[in-house]
LUMBA-821023 format. One record per residue: residue number from 1; residue in three letters; x, y, z of N, C-alpha, C in turn. Coordinates in pm, 1 decimal. Example, Ala and Ser with C-alpha at 12.3 -4.5 7.8 and 13.67 -1.06 7.14 Angstrom:
- 1/Ala/1319.0/-569.0/780.0/1230.0/-450.0/780.0/1320.0/-330.0/780.0;
- 2/Ser/1285.0/-225.0/708.0/1367.0/-106.0/714.0/1290.0/3.0/787.0;
This chain:
- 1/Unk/83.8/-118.2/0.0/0.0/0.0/0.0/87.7/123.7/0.0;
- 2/Unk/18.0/237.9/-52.2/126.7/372.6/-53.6/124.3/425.8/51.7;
- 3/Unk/245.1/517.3/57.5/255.1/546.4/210.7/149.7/628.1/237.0;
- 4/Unk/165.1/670.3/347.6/-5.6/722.9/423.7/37.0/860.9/456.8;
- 5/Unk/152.1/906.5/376.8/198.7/1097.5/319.5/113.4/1083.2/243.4;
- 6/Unk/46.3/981.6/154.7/-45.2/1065.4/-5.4/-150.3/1098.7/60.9;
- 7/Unk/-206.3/1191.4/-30.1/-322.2/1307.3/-60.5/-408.4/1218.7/-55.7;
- 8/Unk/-554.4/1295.3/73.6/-677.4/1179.2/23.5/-733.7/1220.2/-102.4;
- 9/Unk/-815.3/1171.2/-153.1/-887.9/1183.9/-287.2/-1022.2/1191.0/-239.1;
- 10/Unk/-1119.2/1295.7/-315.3/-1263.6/1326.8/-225.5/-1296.7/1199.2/-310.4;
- 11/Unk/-1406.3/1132.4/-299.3/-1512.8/1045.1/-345.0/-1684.9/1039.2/-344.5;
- 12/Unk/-1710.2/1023.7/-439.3/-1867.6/1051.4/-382.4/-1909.0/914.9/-293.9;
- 13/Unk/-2054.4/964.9/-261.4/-2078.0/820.8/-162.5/-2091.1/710.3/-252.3;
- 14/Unk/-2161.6/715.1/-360.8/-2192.5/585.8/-427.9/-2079.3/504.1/-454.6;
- 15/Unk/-1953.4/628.8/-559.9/-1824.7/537.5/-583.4/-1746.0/488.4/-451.4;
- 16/Unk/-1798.4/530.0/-314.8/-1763.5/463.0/-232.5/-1826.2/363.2/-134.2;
- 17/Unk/-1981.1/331.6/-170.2/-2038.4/236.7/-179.2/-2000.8/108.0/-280.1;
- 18/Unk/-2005.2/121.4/-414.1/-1939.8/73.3/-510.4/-1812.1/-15.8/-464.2;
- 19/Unk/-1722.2/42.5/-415.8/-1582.8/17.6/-345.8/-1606.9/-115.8/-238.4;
- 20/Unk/-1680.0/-69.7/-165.6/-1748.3/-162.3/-50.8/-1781.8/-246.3/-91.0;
- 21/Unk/-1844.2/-274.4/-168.2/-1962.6/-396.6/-210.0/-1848.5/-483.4/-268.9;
- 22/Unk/-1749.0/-416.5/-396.3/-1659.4/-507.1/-473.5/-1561.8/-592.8/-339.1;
- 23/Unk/-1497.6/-451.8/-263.3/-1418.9/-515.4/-142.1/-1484.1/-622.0/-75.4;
- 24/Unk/-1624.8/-642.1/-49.7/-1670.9/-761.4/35.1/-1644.7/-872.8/-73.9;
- 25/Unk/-1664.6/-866.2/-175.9/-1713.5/-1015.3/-252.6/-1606.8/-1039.1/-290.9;
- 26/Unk/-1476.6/-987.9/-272.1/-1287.0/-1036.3/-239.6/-1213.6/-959.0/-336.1;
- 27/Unk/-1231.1/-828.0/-419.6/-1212.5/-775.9/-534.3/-1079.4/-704.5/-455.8;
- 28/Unk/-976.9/-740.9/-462.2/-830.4/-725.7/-408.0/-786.8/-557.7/-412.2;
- 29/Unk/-835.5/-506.0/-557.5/-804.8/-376.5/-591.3/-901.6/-282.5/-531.5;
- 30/Unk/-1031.0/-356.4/-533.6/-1093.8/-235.7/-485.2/-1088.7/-225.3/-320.2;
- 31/Unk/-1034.2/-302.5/-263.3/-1030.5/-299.9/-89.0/-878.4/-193.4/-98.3;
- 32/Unk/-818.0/-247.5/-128.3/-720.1/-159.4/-186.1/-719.5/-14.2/-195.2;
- 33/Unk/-793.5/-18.5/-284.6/-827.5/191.1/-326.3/-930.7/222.5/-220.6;
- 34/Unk/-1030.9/137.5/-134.9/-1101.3/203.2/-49.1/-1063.2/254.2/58.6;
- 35/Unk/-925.0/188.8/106.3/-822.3/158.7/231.8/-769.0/309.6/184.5;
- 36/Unk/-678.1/266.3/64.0/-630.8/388.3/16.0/-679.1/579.5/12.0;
- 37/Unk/-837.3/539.3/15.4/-905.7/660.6/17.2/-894.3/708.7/147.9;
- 38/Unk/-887.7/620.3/216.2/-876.2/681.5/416.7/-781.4/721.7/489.3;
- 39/Unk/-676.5/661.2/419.3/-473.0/622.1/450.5/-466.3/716.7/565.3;
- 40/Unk/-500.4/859.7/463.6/-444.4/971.6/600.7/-524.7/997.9/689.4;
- 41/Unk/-641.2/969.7/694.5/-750.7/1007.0/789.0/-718.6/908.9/898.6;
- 42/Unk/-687.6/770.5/883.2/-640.7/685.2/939.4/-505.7/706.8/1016.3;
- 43/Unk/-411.8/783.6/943.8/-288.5/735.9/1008.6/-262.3/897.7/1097.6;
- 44/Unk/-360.4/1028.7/1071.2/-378.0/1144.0/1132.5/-413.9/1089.7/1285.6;
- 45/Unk/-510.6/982.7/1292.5/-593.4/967.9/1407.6/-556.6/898.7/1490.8;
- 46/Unk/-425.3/762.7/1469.2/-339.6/735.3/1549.7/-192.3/804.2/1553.8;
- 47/Unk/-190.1/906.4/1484.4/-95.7/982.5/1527.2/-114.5/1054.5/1640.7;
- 48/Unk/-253.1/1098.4/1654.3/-275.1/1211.0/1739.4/-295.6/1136.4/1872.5;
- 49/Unk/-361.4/996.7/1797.3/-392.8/918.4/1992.5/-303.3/797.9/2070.0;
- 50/Unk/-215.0/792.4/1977.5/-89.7/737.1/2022.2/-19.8/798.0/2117.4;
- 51/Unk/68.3/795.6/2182.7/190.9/826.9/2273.1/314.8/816.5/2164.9;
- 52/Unk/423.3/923.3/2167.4/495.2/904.4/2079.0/581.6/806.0/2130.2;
- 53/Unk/685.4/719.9/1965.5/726.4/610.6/2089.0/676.1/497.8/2034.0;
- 54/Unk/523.0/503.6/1986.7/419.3/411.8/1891.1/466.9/413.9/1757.2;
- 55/Unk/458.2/252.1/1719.6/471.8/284.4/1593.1/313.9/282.9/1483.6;
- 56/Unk/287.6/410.1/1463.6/189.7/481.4/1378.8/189.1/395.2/1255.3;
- 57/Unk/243.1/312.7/1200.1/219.1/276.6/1093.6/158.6/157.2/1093.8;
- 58/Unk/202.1/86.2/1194.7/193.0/-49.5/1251.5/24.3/-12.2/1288.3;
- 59/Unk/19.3/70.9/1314.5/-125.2/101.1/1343.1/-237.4/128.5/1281.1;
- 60/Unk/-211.6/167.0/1199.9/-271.3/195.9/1080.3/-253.7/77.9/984.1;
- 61/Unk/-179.3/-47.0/985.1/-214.5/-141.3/909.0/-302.8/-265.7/972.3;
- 62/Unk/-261.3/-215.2/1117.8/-376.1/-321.9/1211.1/-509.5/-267.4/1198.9;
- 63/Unk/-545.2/-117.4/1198.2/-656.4/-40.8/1170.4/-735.9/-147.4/1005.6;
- 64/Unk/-620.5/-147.0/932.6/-670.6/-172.3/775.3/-714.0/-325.2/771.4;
- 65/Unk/-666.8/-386.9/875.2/-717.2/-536.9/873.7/-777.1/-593.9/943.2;
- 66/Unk/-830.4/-495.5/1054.9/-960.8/-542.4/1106.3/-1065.6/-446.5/1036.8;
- 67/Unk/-1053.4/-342.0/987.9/-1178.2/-297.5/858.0/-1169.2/-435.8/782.0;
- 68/Unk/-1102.6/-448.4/710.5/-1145.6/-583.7/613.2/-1195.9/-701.8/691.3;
- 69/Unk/-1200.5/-767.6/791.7/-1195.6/-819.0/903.9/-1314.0/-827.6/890.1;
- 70/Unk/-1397.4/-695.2/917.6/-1513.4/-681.1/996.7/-1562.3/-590.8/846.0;
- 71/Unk/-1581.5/-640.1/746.9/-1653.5/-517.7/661.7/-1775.4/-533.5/589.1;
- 72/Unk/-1801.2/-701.4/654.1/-1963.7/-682.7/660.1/-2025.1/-641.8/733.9;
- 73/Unk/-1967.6/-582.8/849.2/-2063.3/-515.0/956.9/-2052.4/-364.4/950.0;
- 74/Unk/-1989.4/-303.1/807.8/-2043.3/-184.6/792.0/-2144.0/-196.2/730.6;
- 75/Unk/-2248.0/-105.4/733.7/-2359.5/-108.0/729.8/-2402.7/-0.1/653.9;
- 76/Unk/-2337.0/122.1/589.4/-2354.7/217.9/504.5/-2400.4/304.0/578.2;
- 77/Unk/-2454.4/292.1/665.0/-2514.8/458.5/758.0/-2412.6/518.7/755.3;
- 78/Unk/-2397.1/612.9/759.7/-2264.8/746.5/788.9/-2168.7/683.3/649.6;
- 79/Unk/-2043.3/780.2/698.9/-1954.2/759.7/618.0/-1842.7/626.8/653.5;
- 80/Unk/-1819.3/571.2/531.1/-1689.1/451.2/521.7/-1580.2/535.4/639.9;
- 81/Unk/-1532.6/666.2/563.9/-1486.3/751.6/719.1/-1490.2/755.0/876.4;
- 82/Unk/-1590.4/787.9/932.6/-1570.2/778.5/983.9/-1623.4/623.1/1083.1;
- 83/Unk/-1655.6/519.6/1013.6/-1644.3/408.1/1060.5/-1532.2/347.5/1074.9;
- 84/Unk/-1396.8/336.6/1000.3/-1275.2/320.5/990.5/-1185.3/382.1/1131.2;
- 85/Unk/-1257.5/513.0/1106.3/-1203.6/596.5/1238.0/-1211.6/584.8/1371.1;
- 86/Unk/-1363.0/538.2/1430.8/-1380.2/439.9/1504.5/-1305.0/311.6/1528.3;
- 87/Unk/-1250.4/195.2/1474.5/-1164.0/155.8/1428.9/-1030.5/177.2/1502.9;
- 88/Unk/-1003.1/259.8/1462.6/-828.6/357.9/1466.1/-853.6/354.9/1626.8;
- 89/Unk/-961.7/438.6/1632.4/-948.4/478.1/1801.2/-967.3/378.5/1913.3;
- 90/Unk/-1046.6/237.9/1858.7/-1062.9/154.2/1944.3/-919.9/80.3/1943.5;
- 91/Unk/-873.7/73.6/1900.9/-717.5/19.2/1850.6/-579.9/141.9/1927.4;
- 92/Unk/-634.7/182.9/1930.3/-544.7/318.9/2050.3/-570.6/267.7/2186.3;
- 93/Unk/-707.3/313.7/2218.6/-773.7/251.8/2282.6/-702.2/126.6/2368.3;
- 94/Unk/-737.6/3.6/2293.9/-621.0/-99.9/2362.7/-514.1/-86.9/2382.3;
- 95/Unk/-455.2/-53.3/2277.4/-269.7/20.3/2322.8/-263.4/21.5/2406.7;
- 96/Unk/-308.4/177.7/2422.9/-260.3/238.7/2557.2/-353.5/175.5/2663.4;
- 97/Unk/-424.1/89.9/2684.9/-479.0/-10.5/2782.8/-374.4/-111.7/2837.9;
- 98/Unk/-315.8/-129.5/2692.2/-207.6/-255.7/2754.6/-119.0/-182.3/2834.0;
- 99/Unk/-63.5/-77.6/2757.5/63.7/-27.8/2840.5/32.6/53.2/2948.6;
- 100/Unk/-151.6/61.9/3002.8/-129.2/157.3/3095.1/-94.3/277.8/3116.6;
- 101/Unk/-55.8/326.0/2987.6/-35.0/463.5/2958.8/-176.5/591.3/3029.2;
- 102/Unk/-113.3/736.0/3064.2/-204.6/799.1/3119.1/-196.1/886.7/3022.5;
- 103/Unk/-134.6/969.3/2931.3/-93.7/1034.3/2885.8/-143.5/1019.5/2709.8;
- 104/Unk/-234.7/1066.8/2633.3/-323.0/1001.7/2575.8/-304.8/1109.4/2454.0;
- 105/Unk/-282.0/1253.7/2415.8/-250.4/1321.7/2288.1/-130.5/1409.7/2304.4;
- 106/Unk/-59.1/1355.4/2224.0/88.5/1411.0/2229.1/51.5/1480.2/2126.3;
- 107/Unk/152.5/1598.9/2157.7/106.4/1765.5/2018.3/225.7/1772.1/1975.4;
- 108/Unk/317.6/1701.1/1995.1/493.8/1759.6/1976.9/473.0/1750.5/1764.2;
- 109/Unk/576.3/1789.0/1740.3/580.6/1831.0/1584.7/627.4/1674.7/1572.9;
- 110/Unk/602.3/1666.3/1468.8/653.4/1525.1/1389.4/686.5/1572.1/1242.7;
- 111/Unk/792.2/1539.6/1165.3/850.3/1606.6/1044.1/725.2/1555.1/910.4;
- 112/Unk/646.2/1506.0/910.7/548.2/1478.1/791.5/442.2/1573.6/891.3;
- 113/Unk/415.9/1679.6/960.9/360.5/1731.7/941.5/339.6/1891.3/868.7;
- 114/Unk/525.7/1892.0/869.0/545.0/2055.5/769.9/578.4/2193.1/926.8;
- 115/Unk/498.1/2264.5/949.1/467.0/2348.8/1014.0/372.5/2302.7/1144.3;
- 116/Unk/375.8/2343.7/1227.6/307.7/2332.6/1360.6/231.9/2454.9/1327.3;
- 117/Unk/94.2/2411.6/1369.7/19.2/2567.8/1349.6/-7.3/2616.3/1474.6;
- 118/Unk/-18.3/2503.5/1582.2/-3.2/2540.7/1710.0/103.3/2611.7/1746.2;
- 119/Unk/194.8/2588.2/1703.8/316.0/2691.6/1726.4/356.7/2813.1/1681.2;
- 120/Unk/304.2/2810.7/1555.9/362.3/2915.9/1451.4/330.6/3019.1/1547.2;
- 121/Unk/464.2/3102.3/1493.4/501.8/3259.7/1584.8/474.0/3374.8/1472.6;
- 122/Unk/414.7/3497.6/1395.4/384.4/3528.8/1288.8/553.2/3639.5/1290.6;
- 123/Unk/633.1/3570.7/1203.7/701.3/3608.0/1150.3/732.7/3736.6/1123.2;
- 124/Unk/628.1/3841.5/1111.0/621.6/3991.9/1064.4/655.7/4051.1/1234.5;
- 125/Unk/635.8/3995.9/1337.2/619.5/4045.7/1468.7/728.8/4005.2/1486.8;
- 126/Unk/912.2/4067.9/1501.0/987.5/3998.3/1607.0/1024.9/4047.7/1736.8;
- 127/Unk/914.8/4086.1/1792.8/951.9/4131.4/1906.4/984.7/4030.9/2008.7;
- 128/Unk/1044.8/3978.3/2091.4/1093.6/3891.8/2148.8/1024.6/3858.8/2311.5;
- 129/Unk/939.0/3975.3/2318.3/863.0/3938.4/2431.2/741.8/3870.4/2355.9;
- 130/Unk/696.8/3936.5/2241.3/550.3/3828.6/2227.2/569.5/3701.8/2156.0;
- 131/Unk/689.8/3702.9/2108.8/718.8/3546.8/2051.5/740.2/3438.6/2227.9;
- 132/Unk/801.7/3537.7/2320.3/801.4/3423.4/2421.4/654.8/3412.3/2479.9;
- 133/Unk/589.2/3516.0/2477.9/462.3/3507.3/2504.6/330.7/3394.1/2435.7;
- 134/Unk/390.5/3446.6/2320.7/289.1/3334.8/2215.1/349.4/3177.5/2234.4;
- 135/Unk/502.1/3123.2/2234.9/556.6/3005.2/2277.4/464.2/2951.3/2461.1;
- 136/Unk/458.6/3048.7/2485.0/455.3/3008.8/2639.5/264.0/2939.0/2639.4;
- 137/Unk/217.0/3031.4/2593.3/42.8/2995.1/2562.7/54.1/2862.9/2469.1;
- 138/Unk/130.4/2842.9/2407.6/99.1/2739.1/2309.6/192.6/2623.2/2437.7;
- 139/Unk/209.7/2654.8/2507.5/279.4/2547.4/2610.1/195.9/2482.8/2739.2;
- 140/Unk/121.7/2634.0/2751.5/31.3/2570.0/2818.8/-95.4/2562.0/2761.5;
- 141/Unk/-119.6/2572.9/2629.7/-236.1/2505.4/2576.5/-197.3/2335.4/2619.1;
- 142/Unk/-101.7/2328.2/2527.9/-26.1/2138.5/2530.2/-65.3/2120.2/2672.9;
- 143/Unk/-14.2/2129.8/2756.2/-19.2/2104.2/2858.4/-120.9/2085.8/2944.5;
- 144/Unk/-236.2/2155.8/2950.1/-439.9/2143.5/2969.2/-462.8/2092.6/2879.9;
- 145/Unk/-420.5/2041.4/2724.6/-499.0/1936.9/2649.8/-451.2/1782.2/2748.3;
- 146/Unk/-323.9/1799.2/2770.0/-275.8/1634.7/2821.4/-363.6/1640.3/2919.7;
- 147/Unk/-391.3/1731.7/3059.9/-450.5/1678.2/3153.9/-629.8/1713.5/3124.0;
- 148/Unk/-698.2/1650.2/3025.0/-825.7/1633.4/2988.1/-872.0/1489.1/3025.3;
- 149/Unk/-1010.8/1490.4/3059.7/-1036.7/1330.7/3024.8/-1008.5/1282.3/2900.7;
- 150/Unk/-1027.6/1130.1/2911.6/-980.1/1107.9/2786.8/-1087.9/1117.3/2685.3;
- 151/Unk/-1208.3/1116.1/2693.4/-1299.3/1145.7/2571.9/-1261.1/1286.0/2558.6;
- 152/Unk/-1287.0/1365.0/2650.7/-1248.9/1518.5/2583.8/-1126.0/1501.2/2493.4;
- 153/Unk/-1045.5/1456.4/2509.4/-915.9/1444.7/2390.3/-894.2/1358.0/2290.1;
- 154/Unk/-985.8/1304.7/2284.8/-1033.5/1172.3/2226.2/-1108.4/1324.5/2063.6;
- 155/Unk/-1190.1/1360.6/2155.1/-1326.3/1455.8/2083.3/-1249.8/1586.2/2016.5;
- 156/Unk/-1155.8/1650.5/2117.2/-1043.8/1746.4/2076.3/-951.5/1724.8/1915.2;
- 157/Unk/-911.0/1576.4/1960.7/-828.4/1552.1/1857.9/-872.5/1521.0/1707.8;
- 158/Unk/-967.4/1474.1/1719.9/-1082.3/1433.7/1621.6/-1153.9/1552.7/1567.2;
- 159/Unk/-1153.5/1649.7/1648.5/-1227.1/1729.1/1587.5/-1106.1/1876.2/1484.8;
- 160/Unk/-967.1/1850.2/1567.0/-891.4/1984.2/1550.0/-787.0/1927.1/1468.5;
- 161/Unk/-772.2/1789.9/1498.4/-614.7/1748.1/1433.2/-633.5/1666.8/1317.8;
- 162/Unk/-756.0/1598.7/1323.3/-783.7/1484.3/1196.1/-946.2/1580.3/1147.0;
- 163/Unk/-961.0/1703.9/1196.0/-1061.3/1724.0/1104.4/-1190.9/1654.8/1065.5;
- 164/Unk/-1238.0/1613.9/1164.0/-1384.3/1532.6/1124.8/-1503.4/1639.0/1212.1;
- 165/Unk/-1613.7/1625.2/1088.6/-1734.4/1675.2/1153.4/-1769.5/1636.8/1295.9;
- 166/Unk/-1908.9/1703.8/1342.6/-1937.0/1650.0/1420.8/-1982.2/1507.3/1478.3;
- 167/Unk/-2083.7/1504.0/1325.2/-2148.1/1383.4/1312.2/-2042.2/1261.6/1317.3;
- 168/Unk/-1871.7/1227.2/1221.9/-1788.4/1170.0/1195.9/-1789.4/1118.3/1311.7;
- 169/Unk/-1754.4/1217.0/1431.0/-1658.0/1212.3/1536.3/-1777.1/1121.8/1627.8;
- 170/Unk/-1890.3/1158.9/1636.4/-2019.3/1108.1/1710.3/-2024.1/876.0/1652.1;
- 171/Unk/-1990.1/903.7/1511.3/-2028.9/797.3/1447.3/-1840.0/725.2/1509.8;
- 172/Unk/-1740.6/745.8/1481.3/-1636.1/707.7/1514.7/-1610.3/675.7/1716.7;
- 173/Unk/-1695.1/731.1/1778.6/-1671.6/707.2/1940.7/-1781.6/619.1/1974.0;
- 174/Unk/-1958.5/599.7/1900.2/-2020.5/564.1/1915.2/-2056.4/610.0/2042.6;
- 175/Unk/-2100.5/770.2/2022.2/-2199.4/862.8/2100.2/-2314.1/918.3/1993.5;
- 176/Unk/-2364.8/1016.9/2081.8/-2451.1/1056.0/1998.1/-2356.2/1238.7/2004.7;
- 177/Unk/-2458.9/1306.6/1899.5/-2364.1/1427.8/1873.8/-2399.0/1517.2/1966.2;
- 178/Unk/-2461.9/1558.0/2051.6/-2500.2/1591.5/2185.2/-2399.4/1576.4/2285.6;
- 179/Unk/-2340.0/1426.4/2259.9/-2231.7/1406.1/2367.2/-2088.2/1438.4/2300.5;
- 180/Unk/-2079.1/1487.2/2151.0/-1991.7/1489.2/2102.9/-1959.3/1680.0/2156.6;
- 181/Unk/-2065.1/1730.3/2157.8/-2080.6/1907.8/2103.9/-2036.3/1884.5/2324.9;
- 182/Unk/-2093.9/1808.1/2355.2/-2057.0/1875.9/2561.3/-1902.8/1853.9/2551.7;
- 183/Unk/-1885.3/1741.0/2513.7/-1732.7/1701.0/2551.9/-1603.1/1782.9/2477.9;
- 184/Unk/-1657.3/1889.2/2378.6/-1614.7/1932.8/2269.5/-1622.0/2084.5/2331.7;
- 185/Unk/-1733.1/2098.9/2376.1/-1742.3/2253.2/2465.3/-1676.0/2272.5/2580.4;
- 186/Unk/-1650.5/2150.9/2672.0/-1546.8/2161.1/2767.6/-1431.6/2175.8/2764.8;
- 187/Unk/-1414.6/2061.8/2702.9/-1237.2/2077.8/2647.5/-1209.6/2223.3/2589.5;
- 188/Unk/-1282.6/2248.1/2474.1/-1259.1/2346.5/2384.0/-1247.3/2522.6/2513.5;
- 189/Unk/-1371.4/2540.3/2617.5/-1355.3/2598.4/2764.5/-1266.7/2624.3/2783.2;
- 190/Unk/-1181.5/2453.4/2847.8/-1077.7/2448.2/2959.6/-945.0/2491.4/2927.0;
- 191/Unk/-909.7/2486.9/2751.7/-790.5/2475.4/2688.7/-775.2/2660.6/2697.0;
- 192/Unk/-901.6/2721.0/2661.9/-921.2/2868.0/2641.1/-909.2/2907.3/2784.8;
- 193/Unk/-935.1/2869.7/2856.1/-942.1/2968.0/3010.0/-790.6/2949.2/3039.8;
- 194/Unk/-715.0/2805.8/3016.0/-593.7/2751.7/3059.9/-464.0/2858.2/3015.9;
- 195/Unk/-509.8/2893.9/2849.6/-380.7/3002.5/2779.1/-469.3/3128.6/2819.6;
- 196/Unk/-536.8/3146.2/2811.4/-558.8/3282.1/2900.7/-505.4/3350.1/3035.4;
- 197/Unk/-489.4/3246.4/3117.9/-460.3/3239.1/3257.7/-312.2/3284.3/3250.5;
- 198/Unk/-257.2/3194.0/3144.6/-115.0/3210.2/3114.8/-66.1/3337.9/3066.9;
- 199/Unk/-200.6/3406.5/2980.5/-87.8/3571.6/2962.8/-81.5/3649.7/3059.0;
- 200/Unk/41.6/3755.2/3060.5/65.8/3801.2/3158.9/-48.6/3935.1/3179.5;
């Protein structure tokens, strides 16, 4: 499979219904390009809910073979998306179950992501007090995201780092979107009151 740097490709639902149906009845290529259509959505979402340290790829191919695994029990409601994604996270999920880990979204830069936007300092400003100022808020943002429950960061990450709707994120935790929008308003709260607190 290609690496999980390529570009997703939008799809409509049918050609990705289409995809599904061939992938169940054993059509090699099309499980293939359906896997392929998710790669990064997939490998965004154990990046973000891993502990660094994990190997992310390894994860994302265990992600890809229990979708095939289990891909008569998608069922077409929602998107191939975020059912996969669900998936990803229940597979974190155990991870960090086995290892006992407490520590549940690491924000540090990783080089396939380019730029940190959490970080970025705007370049036109070098004044050296608000670049330490702006470093310091983005430190203790990191820092009130780690100590969240874990659905709040679960809901955080899903919603800010891998980009999924509401509905996605509701269909991927198996809540409803009610519990997606509270857990999403807290966090989203606690992170804002946390770098606030922090300017001087």
């Amino acid at each position: 499979m290609a690496s999980v740097a390529q570009r997703e490709t939008p799809v409509g639902r049918g050609d990705e219904a289409a995809l599904v149906d061939a992938a169940r009845g054993g059509d090699r290529d099309a499980a293939e390009a359906l896997l392929g259509l998710h790669e990064l959505l997939v490998f965004r979402t154990c990046r973000r809910l891993l502990p660094a340290g994990e190997d992310v790829e390894a994860a994302v191919q265990e992600t890809f073979l229990r979708a095939l695994k289990n891909l008569n029990r998608f069922t077409g409601e929602g998107s191939f998306g975020a059912w996969i994604v669900a998936i990803a996270v229940n597979l974190c999920r155990d991870r960090l179950r086995r290892r006992r880990l407490v520590p549940f979204l690491p924000l540090e830069v990783r080089e396939e992501d380019g730029t940190d936007p959490l970080g970025a300092v705007p370049s036109s400003d070098p004044n050296p007090e608000r670049v330490a100022m702006a470093r310091q808020a983005v430190r203790q943002m990191r820092a009130e995201v780690s100590r969240l429950p874990r659905r709040q960061q679960e809901v955080f990450a899903l919603r800010f780092f891998v980009g999924l709707d509401l509905e996605g994120i509701a269909t991927a935790l198996g809540v409803d979107v009610g519990t997606v929008k509270t857990h999403l308003h807290r966090a989203v709260h606690r992170v804002r009151v946390a770098v606030e607190e922090a300017r001087p």
